[in-house]
N, C-alpha and C positions, 0 to 999 in steps of 0.2 A: 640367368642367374645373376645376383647381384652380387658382388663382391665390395663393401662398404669399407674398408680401410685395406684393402691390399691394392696393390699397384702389377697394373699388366705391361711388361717390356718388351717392342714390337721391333720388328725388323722389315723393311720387304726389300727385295732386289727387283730390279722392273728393266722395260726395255730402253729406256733412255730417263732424260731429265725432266721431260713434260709430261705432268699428272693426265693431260686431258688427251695427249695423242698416247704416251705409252700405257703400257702394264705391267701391272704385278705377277710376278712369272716364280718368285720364291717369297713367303711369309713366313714367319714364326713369333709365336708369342709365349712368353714364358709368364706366369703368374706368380709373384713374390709377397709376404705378408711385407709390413714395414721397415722389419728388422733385415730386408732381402733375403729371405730362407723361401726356396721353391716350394710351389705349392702344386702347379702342374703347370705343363707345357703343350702346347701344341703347333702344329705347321705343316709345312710341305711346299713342294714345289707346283707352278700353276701351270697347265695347258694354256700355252698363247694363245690367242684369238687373232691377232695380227701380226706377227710376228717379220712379218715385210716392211713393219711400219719403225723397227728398232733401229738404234745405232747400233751400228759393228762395235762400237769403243764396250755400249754398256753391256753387250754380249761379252766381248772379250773379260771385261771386271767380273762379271756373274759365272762366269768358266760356263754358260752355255755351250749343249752340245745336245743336237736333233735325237742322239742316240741315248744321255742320259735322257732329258724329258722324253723321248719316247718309251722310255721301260719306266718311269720314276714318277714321272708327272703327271696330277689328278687335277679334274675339272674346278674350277674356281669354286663352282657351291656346295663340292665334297669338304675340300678344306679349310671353306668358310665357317661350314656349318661346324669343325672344331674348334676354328681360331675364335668365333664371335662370344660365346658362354664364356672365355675366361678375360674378354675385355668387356661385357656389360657390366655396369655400372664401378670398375675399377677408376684406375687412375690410370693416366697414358704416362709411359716414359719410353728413350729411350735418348741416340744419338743422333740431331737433329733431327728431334722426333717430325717435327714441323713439315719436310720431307714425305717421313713416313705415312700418316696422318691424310697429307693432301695425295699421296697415291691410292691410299686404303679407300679415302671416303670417293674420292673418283670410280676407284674400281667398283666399287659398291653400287652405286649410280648406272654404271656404265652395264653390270648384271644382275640387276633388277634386285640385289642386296641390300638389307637394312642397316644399316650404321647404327651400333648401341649407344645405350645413353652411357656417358664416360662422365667422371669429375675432372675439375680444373682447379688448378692449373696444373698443366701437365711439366712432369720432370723431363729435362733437357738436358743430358750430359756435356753438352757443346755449350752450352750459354752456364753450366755450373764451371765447365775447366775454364771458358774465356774469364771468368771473376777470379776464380782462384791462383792461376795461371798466365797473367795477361802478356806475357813475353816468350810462350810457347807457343807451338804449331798446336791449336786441336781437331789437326785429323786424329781419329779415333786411330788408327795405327802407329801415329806417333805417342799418344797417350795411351795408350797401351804398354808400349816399349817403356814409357820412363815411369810407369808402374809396375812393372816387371809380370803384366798379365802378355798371357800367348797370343797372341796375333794366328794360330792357326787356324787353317778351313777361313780364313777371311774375306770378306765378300759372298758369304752363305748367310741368306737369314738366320738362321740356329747360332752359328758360332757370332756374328755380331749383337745378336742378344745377349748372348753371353758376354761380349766382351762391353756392350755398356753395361750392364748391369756390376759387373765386376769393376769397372770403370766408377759407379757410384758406390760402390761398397771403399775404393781406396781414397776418392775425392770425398768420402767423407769424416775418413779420419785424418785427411792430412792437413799438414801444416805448414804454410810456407817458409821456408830458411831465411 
């Protein structure tokens, strides 16, 4: 499905920092038109494939637990096959989407997954707050707090969709003092 002027907002949480040793273990993507009004959403959490191969640090961040993923978590090309129709032919955004992006199209590669055609350039909430912002922290938890969006469920793909997205809905109307 092509989606010609809306923008898809990606999340993943993975087993560590390295796109080519880890994995995607939680995705979500939310589909916004321009004006950021949800159009649909999709996601879930992934069945590890190595999950020996992870840090303990990026477990502990992702609140991994053998017992959620084992009642919760669906195979990569269950959840693929919803995340992928609502980022073909969109626009990628998200918080260092760059990140994102370089885990997505790894995992993709890494199971036998097709990578959609996306536009460019993609929306960066970290490279929009470092311009507007250049004397604040932008971890997305602090910009969050000084936009007075929730920081809840953090570190779940779903809720930091949401909270970039909500992050470019107030970085864009704001103004610096």
């Amino acid at each position: 499905m092509t989606h010609m002027n809306d923008i898809a907002w990606v999340d993943v949480e993975t087993t560590g920092l390295d796109p080519v040793r880890h994995e995607v273990i939680d995705v979500w993507v939310v589909l916004t038109n321009t004006r950021g009004e949800v159009l649909d959403e999709a996601g879930g959490l992934v069945i590890p494939r190595r999950i020996e191969a992870a840090t303990p640090r990026a477990l502990e961040i992702n609140c991994y637990s053998e017992a959620r993923w084992a009642a919760e978590a669906r195979p990569w090309a269950e959840v693929w096959a919803e995340v992928e129709p609502l980022i073909d032919g969109a626009r990628i955004a998200g918080h260092n989407v760059d990140f994102d992006l370089g885990h997505l199209t790894h995992q993709c590669e890494r199971e036998g997954t097709a990578w959609p055609s996306t536009k460019l350039p993609h929306i960066c909430t970290l490279e929009i707050a470092r311009a507007a912002l250049p004397r604040r922290s932008h971890q997305l938890d602090r910009l969050c707090n000084h936009f007075g969006i929730s920081n809840h469920g953090a570190h779940s793909a779903r809720a930091d969709t949401y909270r970039a997205l909500n992050l470019w809905r107030a970085l864009k109307t704001f103004k610096e003092e």
